[in-house]
Backbone as numpy.savetxt, mean C-alpha at the origin, in Angstrom:
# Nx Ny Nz CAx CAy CAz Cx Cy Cz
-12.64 -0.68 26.77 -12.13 -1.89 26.12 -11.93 -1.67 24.62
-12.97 -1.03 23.92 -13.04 -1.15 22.39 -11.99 0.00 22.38
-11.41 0.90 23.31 -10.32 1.94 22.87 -8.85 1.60 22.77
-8.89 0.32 23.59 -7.45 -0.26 23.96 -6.99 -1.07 23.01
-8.30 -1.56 21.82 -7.56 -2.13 20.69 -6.40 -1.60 19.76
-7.08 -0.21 19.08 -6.43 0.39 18.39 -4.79 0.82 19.37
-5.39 1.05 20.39 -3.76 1.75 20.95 -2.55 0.53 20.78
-3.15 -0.53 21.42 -2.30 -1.64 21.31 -1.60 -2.44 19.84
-2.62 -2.01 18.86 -2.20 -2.29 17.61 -1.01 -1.19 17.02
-1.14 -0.10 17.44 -0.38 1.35 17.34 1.07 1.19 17.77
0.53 0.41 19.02 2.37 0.34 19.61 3.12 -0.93 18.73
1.94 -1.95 18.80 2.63 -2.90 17.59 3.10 -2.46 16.79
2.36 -1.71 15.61 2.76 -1.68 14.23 4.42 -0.47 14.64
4.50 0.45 15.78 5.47 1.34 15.65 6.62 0.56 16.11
7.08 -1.34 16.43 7.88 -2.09 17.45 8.57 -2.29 16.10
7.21 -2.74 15.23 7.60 -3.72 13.86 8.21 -2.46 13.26
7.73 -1.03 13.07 8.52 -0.22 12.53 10.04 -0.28 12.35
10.12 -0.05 13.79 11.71 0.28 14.70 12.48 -1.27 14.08
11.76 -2.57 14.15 12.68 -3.53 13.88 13.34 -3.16 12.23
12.31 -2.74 11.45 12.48 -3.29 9.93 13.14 -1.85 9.52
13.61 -0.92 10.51 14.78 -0.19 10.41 15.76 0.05 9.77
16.30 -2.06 10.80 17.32 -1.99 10.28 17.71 -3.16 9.33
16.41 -3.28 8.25 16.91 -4.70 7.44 17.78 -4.29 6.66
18.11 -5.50 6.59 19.54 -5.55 5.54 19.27 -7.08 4.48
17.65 -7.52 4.42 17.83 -8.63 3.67 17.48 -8.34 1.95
18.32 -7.70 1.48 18.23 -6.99 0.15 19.57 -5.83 0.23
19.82 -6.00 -1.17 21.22 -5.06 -1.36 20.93 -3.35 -1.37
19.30 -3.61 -1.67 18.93 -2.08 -1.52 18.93 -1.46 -0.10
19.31 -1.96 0.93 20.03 -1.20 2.22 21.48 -0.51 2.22
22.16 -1.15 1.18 23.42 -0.78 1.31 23.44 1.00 0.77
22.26 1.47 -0.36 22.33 2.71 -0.36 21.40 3.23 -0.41
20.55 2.96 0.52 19.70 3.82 1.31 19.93 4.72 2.22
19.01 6.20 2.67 19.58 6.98 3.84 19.11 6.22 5.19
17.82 5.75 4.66 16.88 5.55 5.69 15.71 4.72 4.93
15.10 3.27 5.83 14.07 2.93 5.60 12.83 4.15 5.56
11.98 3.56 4.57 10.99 4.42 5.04 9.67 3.19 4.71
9.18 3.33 6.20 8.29 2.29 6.53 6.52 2.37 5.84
6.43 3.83 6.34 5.26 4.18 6.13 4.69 5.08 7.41
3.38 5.52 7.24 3.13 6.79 7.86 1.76 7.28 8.08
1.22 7.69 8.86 -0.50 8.06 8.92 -1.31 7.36 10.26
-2.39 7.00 10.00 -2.88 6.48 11.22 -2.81 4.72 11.43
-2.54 4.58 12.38 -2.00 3.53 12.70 -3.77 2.15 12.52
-4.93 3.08 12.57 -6.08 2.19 12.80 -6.73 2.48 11.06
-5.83 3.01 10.40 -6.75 3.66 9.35 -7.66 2.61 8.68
-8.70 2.98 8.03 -9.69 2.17 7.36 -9.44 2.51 5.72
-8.63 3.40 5.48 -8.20 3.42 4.77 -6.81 3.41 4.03
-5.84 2.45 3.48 -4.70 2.33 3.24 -4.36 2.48 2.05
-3.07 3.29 1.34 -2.76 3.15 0.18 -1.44 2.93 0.11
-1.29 1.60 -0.99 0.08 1.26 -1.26 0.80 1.36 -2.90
1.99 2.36 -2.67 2.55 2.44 -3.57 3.85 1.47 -4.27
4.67 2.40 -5.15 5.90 1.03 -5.00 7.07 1.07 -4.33
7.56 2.47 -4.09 8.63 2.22 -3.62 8.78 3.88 -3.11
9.98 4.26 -2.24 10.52 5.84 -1.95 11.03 6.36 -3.06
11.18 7.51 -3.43 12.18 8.45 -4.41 13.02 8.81 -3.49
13.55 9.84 -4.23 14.80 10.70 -3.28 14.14 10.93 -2.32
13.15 12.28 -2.10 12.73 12.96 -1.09 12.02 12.04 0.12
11.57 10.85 -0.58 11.48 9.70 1.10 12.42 9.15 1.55
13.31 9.14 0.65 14.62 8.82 1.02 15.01 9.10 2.38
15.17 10.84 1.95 15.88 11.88 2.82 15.13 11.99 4.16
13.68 11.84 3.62 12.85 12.23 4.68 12.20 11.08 5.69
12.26 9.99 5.09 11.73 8.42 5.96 10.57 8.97 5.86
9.37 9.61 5.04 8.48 9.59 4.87 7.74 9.27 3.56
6.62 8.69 3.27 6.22 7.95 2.39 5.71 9.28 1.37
5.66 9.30 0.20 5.07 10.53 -0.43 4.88 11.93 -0.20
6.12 12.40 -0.47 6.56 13.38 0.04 6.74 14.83 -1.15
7.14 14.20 -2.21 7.23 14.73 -3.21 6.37 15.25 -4.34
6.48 15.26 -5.28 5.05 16.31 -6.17 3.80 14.85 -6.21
4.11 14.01 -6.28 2.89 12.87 -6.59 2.81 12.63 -4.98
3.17 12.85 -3.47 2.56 12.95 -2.60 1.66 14.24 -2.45
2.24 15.37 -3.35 1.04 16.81 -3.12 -0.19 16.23 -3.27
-0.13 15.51 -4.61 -0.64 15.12 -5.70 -1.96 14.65 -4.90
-0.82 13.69 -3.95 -2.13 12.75 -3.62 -2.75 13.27 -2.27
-2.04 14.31 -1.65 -2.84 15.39 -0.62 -4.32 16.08 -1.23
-3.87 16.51 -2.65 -4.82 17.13 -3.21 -6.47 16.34 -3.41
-6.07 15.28 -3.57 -6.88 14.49 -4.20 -7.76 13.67 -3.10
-7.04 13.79 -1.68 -7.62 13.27 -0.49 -8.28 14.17 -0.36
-7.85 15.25 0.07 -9.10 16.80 -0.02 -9.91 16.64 -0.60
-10.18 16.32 -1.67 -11.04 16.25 -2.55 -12.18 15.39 -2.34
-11.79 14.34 -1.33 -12.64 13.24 -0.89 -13.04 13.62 0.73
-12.75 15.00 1.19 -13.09 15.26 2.55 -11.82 14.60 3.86
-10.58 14.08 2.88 -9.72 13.78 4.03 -8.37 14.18 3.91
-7.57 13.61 4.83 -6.08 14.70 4.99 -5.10 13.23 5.25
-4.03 13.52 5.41 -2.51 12.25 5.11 -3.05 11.57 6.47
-3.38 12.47 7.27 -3.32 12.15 9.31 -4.70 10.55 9.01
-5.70 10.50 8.06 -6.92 9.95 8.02 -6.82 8.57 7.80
-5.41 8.64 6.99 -5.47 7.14 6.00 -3.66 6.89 6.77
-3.38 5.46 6.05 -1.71 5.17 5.91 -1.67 4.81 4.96
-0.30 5.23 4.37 0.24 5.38 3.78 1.55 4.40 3.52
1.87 3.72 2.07 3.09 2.64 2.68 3.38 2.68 0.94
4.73 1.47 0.98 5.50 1.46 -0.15 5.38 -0.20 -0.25
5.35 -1.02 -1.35 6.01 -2.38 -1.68 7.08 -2.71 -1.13
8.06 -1.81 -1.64 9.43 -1.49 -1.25 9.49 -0.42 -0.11
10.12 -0.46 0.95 10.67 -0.01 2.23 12.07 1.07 1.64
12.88 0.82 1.00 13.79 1.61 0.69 14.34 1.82 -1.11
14.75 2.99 -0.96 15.11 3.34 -2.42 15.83 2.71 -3.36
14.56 2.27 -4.56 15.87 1.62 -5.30 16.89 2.49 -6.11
18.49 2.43 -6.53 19.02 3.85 -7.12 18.58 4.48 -8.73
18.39 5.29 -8.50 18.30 5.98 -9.87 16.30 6.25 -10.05
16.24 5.54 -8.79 14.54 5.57 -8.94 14.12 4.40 -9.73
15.11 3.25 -10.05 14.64 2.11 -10.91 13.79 1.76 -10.14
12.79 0.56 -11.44 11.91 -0.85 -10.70 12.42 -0.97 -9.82
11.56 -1.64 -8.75 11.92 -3.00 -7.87 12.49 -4.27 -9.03
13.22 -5.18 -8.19 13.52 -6.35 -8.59 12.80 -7.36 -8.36
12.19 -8.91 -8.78 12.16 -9.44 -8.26 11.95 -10.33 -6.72
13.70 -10.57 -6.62 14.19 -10.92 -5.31 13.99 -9.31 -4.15
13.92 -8.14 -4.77 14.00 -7.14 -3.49 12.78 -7.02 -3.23
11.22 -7.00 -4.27 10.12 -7.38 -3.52 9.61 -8.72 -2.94
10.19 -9.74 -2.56 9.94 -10.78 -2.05 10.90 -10.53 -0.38
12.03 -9.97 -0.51 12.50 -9.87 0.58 11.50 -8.84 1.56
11.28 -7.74 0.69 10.24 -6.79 1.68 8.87 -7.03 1.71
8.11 -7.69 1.02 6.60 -8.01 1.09 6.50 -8.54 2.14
6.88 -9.34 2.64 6.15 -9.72 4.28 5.89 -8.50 5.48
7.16 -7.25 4.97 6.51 -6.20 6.12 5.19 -5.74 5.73
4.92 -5.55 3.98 4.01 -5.02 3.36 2.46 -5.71 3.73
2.76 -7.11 4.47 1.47 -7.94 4.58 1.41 -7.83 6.15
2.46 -7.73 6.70 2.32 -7.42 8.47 1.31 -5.88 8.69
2.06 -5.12 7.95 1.77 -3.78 8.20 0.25 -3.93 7.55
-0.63 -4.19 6.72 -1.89 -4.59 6.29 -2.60 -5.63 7.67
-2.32 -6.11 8.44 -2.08 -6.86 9.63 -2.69 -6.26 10.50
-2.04 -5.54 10.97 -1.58 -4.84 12.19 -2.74 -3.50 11.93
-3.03 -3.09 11.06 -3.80 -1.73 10.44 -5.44 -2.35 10.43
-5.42 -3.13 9.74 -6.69 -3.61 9.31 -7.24 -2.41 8.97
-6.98 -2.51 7.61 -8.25 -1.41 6.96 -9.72 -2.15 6.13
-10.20 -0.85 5.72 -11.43 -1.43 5.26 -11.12 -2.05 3.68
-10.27 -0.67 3.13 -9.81 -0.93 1.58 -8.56 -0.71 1.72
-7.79 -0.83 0.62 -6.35 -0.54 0.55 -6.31 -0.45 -1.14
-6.09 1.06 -1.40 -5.76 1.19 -2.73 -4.74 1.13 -3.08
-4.32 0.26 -3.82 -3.29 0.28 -4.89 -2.67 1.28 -5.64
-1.15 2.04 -5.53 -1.06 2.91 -6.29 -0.61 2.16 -7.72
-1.22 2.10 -8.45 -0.05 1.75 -9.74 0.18 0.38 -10.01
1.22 0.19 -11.10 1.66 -1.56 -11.53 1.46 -2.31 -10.21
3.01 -2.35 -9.80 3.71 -2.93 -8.61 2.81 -3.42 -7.11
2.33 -2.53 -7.23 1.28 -2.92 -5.70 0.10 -3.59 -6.10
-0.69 -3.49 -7.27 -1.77 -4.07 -8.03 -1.34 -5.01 -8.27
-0.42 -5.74 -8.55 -0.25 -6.91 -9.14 0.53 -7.45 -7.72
0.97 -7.27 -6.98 1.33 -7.74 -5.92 0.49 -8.12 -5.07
-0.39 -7.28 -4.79 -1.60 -7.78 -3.61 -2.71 -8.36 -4.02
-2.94 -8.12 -5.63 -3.84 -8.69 -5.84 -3.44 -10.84 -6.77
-2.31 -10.48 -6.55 -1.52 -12.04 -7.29 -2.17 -11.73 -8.50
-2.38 -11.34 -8.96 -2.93 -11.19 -10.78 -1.72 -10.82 -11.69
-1.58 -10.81 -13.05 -0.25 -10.29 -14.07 -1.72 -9.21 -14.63
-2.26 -9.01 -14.23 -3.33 -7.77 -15.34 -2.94 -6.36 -14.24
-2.18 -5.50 -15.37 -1.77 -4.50 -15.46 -3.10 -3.38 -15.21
-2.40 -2.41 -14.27 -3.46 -1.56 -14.19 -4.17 -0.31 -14.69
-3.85 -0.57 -16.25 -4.25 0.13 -17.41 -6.00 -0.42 -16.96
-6.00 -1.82 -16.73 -7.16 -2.85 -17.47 -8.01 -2.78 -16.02
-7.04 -2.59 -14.92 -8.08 -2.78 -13.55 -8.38 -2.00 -12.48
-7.83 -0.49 -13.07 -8.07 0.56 -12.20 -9.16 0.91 -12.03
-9.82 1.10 -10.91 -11.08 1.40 -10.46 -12.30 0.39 -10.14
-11.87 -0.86 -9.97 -12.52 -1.44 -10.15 -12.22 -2.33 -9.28
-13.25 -2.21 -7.82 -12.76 -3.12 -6.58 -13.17 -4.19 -6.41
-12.12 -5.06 -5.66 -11.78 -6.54 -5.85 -11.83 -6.80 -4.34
-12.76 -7.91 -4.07 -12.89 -8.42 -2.83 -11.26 -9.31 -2.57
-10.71 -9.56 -1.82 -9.72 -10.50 -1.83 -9.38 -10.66 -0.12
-8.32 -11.52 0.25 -7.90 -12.19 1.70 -6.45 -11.73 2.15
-6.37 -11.07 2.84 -4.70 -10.64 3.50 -4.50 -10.91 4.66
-3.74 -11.65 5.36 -3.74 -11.91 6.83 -4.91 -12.18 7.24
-5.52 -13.20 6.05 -6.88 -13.87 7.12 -8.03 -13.34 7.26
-8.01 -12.18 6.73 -9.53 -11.22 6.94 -9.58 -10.76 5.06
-10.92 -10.63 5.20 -11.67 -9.99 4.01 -10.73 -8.26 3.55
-10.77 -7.83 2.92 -10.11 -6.54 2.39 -10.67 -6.10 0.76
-11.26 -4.71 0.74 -11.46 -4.57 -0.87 -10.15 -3.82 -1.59
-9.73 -4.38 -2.27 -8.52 -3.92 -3.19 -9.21 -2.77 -4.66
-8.36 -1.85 -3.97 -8.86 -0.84 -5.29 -7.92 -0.29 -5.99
-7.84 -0.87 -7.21 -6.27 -0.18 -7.83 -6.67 1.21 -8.53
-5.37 2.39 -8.12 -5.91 3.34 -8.53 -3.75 3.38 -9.54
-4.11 4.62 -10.48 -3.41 5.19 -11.42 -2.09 5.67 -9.84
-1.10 5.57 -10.00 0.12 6.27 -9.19 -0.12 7.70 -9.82
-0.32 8.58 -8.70 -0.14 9.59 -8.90 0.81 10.01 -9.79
2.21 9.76 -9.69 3.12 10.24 -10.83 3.17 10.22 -11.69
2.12 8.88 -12.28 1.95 8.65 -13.59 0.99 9.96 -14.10
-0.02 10.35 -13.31 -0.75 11.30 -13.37 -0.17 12.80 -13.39
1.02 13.20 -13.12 1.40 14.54 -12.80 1.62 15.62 -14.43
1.54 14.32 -15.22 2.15 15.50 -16.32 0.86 14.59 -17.57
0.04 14.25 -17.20 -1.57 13.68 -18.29 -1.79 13.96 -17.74
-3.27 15.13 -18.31 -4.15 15.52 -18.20 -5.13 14.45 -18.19
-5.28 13.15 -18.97 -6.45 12.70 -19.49 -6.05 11.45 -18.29
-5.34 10.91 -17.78 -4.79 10.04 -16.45 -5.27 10.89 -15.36
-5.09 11.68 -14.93 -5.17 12.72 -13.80 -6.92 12.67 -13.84
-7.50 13.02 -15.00 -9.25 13.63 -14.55 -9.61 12.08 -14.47
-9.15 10.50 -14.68 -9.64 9.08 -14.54 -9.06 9.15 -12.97
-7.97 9.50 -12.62 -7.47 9.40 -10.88 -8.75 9.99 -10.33
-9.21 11.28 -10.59 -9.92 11.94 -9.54 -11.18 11.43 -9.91
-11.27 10.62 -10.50 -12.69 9.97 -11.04 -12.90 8.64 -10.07
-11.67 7.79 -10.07 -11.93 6.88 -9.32 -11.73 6.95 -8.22
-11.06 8.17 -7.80 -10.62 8.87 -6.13 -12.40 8.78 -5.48
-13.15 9.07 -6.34 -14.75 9.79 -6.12 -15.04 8.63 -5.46
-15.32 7.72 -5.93 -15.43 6.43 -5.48 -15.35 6.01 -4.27
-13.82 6.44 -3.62 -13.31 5.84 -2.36 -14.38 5.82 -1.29
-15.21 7.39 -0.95 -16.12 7.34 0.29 -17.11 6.39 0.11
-17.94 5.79 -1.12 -18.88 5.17 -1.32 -17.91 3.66 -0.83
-17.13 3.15 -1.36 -16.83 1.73 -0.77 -15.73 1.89 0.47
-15.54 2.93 1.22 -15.22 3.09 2.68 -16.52 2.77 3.67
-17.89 3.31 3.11 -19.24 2.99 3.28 -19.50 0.96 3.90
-18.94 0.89 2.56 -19.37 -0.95 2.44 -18.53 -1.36 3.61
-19.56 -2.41 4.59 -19.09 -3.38 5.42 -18.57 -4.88 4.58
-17.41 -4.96 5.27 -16.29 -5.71 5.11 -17.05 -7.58 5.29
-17.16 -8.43 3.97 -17.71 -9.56 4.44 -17.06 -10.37 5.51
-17.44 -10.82 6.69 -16.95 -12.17 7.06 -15.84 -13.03 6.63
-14.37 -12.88 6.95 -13.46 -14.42 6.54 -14.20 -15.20 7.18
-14.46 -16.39 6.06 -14.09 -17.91 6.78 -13.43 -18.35 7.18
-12.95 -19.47 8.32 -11.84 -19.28 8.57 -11.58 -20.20 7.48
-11.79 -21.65 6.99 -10.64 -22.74 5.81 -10.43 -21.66 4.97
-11.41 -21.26 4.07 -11.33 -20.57 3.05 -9.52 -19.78 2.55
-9.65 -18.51 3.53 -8.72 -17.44 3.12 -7.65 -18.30 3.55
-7.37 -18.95 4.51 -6.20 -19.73 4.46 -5.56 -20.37 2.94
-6.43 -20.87 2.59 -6.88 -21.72 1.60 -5.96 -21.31 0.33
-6.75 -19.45 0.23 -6.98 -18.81 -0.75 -4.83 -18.21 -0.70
-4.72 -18.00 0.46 -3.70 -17.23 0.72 -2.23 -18.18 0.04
-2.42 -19.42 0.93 -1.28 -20.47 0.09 -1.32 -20.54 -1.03
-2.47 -20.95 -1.82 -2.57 -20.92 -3.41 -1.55 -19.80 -4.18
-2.27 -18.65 -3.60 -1.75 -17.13 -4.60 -0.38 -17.01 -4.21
0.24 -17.46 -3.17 1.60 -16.63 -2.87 2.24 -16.97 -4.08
2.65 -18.39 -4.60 3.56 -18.72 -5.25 3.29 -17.72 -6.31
1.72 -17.29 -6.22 1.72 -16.54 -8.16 2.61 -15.05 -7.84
2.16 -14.55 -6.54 2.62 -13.33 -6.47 4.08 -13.16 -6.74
4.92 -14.06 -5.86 6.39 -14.11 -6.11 7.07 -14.17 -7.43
5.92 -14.25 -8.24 6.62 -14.72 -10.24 5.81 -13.61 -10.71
5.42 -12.39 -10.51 4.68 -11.70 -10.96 5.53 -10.78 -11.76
6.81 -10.55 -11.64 7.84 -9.39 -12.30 8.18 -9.72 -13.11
């Protein structure tokens, strides 16, 4: 019985994959190669969300692929784990051009896969890569100069989740003095993978969830 959960959540999250394929509710489909959904284990207890694909996820429909996915291979090693352990996901589903920001209106069109797929996974934590995902999941405007490393109980689809914003690897690829604070707060991860997840109430996170949306949507 307790094995048939995860499988069944697996085939879910790969249905919702296949649908959000083929969105088209944002202009950033029109030059995209390929969605790229996200990637790793479908039960992971551990999730990290970045902001968006570059070229090479582009090409590849895979999430971090490029020198700040080595980046962040390296740095899982470092914590005793590998890409297969955790999932992996974007704010944004497809490339914006030139590698710009997200917009606005194009993260409001894709955040609901970003809160399904948190859904469907149920992890224990979900780190934050960077601005965009930190201030998105957590509905806050405090930039993650001010709140990296430093985990935040909060409510996603109804259940408890610790939010840990960490530095985007890319920001890290060319500082030295960013890069040794990443692998500093990387250290961290096994100790609050450790911590059991409090109890949702059920009024509460409901509660909590209506309140914050409106902030999240004005956050850019």
């Amino acid at each position: 019985m307790l094995s048939a959960e995860p499988l069944n959540a697996a085939d879910e999250l790969a249905a919702f994959g296949h649908g959000v394929s083929a969105c088209t509710r944002c202009r950033l489909a029109e030059g995209r190669t390929q969605v790229v959904f996200g990637a790793g284990d479908p039960a992971a207890d551990l999730m990290f969300v970045g902001e968006a694909p570059g070229f090479h996820e582009d090409q590849q429909g895979i999430p971090f692929v490029g020198q700040a996915g080595k980046l962040l291979e390296r740095l899982l090693a470092g914590i005793g784990l590998g890409r297969g352990d955790v999932y992996i996901a974007n704010v944004i589903k497809c490339r914006p051009p030139g590698n710009r920001d997200p917009q606005p209106d194009e993260i409001e069109s894709c955040e609901p896969y970003l809160y399904r797929q948190i859904e469907l996974i149920q992890p224990r934590v979900v780190a934050t890569l960077g601005n965009f995902a930190t201030k998105l999941l957590s509905g806050k405007p405090t930039g993650i100069t001010r709140v990296h490393g430093q985990e935040q109980e909060t409510t996603i689809g109804g259940r408890s989740v610790l939010l840990y914003p960490l530095y985007h690897p890319a920001a890290a690829l060319y500082t030295p003095a960013m890069l040794k604070v990443l692998e500093s707060d990387f250290a961290r991860l096994p100790e609050l993978l450790g911590r059991e997840p409090a109890p949702a109430a059920a009024p509460e996170p409901l509660l909590r969830v209506v309140t914050e949306a409106p902030v999240q949507l004005g956050l850019f």
